[in-house]
VOGU-3710 file (C-alpha; in Angstrom, 3 decimals, decimal comma):
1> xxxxxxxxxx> 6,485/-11,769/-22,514  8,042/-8,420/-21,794  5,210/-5,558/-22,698  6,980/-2,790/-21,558  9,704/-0,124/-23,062  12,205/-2,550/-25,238  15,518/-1,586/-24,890  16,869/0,838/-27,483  13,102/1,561/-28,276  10,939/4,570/-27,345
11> xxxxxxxxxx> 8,773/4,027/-24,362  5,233/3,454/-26,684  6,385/0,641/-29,624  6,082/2,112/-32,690  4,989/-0,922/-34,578  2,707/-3,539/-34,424  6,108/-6,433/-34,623  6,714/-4,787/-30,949  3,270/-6,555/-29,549  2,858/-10,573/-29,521
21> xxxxxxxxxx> -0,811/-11,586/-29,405  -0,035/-13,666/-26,857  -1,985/-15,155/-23,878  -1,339/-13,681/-20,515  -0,872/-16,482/-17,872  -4,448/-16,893/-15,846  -4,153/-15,556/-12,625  -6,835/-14,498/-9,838  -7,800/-10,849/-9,771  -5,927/-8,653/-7,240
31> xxxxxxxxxx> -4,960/-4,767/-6,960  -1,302/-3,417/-6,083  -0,939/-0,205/-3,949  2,537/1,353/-3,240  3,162/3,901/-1,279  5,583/7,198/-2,271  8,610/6,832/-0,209  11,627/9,073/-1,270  9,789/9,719/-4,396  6,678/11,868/-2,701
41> xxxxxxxxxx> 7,734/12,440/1,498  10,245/14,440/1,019  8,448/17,111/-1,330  4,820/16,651/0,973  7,075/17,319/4,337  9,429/20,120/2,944  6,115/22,319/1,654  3,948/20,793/4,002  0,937/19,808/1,608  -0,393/17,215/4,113
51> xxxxxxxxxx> -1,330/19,848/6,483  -3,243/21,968/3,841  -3,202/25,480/2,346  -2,903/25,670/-1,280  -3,581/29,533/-1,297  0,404/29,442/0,315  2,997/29,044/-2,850  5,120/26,880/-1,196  2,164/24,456/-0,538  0,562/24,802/-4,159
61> xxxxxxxxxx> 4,158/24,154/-5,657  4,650/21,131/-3,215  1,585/19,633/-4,504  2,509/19,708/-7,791  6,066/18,466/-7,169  4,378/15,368/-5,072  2,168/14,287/-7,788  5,207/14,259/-10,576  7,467/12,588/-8,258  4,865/10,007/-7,630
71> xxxxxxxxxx> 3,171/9,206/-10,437  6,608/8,974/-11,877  7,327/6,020/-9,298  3,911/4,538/-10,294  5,140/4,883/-13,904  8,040/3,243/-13,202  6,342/0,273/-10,914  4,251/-0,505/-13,854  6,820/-0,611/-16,445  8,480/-3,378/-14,019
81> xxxxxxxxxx> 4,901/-5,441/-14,169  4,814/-5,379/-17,535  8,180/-6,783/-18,275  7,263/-9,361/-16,299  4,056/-9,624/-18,657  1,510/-8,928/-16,235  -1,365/-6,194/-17,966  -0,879/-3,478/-14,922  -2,966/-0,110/-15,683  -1,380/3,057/-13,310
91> xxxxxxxxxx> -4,120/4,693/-11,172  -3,683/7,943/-9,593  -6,190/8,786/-6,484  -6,290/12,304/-7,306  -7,214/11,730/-11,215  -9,795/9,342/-9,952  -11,824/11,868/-8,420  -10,625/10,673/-4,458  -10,719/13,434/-1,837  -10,804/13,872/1,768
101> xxxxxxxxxx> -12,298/16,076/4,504  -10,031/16,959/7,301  -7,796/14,213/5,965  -10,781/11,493/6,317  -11,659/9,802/2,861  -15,373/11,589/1,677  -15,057/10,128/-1,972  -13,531/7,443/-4,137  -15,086/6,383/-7,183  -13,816/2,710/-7,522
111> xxxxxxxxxx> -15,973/2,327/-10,118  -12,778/2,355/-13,189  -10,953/-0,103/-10,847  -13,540/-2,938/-10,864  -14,202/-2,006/-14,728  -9,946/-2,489/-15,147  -10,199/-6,163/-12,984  -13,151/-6,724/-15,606  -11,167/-6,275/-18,174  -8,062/-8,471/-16,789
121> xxxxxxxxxx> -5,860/-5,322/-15,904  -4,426/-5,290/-12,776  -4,847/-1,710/-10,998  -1,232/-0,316/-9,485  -2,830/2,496/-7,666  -0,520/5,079/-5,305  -0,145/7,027/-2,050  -1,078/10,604/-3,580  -1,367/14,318/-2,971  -5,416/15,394/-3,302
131> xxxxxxxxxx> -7,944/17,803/-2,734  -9,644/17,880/0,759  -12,687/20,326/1,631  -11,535/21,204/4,928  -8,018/22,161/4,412  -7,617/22,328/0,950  -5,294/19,855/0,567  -2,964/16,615/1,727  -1,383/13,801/1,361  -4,105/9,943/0,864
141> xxxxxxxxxx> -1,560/7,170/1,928  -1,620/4,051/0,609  -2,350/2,279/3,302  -5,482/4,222/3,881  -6,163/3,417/0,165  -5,925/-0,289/0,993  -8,434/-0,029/3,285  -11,287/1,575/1,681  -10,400/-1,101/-1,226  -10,740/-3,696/1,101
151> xxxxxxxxxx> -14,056/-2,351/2,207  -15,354/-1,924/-0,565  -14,337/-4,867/-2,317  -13,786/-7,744/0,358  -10,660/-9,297/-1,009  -9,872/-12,940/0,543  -6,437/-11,470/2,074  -4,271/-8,444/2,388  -0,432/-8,025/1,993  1,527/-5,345/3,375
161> xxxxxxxxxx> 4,695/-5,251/2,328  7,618/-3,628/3,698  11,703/-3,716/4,206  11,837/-5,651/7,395  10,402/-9,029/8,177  6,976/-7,603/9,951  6,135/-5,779/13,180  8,160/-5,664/16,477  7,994/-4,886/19,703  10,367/-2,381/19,545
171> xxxxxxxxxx> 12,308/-0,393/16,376  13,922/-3,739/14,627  17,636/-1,781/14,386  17,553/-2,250/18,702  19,118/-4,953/20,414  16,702/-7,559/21,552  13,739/-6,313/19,400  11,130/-9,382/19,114  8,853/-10,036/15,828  5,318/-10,409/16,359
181> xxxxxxxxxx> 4,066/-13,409/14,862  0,171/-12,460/15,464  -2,274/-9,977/16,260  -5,806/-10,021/17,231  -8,240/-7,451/16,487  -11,274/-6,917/18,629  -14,738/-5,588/17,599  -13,528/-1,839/19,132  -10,881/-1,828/16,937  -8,087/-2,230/19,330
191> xxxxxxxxxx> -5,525/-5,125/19,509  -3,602/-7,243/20,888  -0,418/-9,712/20,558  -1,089/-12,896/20,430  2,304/-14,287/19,165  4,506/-14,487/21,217  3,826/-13,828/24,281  5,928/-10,830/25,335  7,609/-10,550/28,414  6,429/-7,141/29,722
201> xxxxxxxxxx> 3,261/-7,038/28,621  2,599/-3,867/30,431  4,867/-1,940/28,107  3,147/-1,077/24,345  4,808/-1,565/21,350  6,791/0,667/20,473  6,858/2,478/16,905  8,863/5,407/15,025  8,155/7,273/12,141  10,761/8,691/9,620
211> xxxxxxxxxx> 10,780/12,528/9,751  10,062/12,932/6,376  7,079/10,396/6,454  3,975/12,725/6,167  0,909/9,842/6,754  2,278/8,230/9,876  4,612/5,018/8,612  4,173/2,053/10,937  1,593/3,387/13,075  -0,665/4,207/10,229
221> xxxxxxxxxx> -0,047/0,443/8,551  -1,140/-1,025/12,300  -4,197/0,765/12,273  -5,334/0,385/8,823  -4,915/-3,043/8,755  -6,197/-3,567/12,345  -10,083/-1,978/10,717  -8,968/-4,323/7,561  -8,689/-7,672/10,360  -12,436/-6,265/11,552
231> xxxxxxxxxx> -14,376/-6,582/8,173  -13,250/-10,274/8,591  -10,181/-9,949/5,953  -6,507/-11,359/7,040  -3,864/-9,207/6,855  -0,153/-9,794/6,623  2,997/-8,009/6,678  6,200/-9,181/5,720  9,531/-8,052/3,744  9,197/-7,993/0,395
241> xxxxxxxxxx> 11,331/-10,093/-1,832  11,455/-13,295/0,329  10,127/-16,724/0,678  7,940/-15,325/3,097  6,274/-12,801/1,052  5,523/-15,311/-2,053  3,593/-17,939/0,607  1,295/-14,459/2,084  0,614/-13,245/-2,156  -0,313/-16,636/-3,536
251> xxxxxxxxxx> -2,651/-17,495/-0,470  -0,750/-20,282/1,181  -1,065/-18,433/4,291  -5,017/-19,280/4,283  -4,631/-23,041/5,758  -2,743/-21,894/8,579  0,702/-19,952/9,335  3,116/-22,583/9,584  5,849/-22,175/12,299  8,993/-21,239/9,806
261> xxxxxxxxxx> 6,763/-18,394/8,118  8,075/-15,097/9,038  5,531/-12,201/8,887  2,880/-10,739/11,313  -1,031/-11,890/10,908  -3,576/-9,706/11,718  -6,782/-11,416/12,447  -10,169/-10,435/14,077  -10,798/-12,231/16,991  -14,739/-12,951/17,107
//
């Protein structure tokens, strides 16, 4: 059942023939979180709204250009749920009420998100541009969203996914570059591989960030799902669109990683 824009059709059906009272397909509760990509980066880094300043022009204009360009990718993930039939309700951070302090989450009201899972929505929140007391403004990633959900709501699993098959020793585009099958967490928060056992183990892994990525790409994901792995939640990441990634979303991954699943689990090690 396809309950988004019809072809030919405006975007909100104009009659009541355009909706089937049909059952949606049972499935257990979860939340979606994207990130902004091209769609919000670019703008934040040109104007520099993640550093702050919305007295400067530039920054105020930035802001403004980073919340259309992604709640407009938000609209559009949505609108690909819902052909699909699944109920997904958009959710913008900064609408919510969610601000920072010197780029640290102070408040987030999750309150409408648990009332939409009541309800049988699914939540498709987004990395977004938002108010901060310290510096005025900058940029809540979704990966820092993810973890204050997780926090707050204890979910059996987390899924990170991205465009490459997990995380490496080394930039995947190098010669050579290993995937890390598993990471362990300990109680300070710092980590460890597990899987496999690297050769040098005195080098660290090694991680870049694009230049227009303003909330710290891979080394951001590592860290918020390492303090994930410590409230006693699994995380894994994987590429999106694969075999791999269906196993991680629909829990298989719970009984045990088998050997021919490609992703990296993040666990706390007790």
């Amino acid at each position: 059942m396809d309950w988004s824009k019809r072809s030919g059709q405006s975007e909100v059906p104009t009659f009541i023939n355009d909706l089937c009272d049909q059952p949606v397909a049972d499935s257990e509760s979860f939340i979606v979180v994207h990130g902004a990509g091209s769609f919000g980066h670019f703008q934040a880094s040109k104007s520099g709204v993640h550093k702050g300043g919305l007295s400067r022009p530039l920054v105020k204009a930035g802001f403004v250009a980073t919340r259309i360009s992604v709640t407009s990718l938000n609209l559009e993930i949505v609108r690909s749920l819902a052909r699909e039939g699944i109920p997904s309700i958009g959710m913008s951070p900064f609408s919510c009420g969610w601000s920072t302090c010197q780029r640290n989450m102070t408040e987030a009201d999750i309150s409408m998100v648990i009332k939409a899972i009541d309800a049988g929505f699914i939540p498709v929140l987004h990395g977004d541009a938002v108010l901060d007391t310290l510096q005025e403004c900058t940029i809540l990633s979704g990966d820092m969203i993810i973890r204050h959900l997780a926090a707050e709501l204890k979910p059996e699993f987390v899924v990170f996914l991205t465009d490459v098959l997990g995380v490496y020793d080394r930039p995947p585009v190098e010669p050579g570059a290993v995937l890390i099958r598993e990471i362990a967490v300990r109680e300070d928060g710092s980590w460890s591989v597990v899987k496999p056992k690297l050769e040098d183990t005195s080098k660290p892994v090694e991680f870049t960030v694009a230049a227009h990525d303003t909330t710290g790409g891979m080394v951001t994901k590592i860290t918020e799902a390492a303090m994930i792995a410590k409230l006693g939640i699994d995380v894994y990441i994987t590429k999106a669109g694969t075999d791999h990634s269906v196993k991680a979303l629909s829990g298989f991954l719970k009984g045990g990683i088998p050997d021919d699943w490609l992703g990296t689990a993040i666990r706390y090690m007790s």
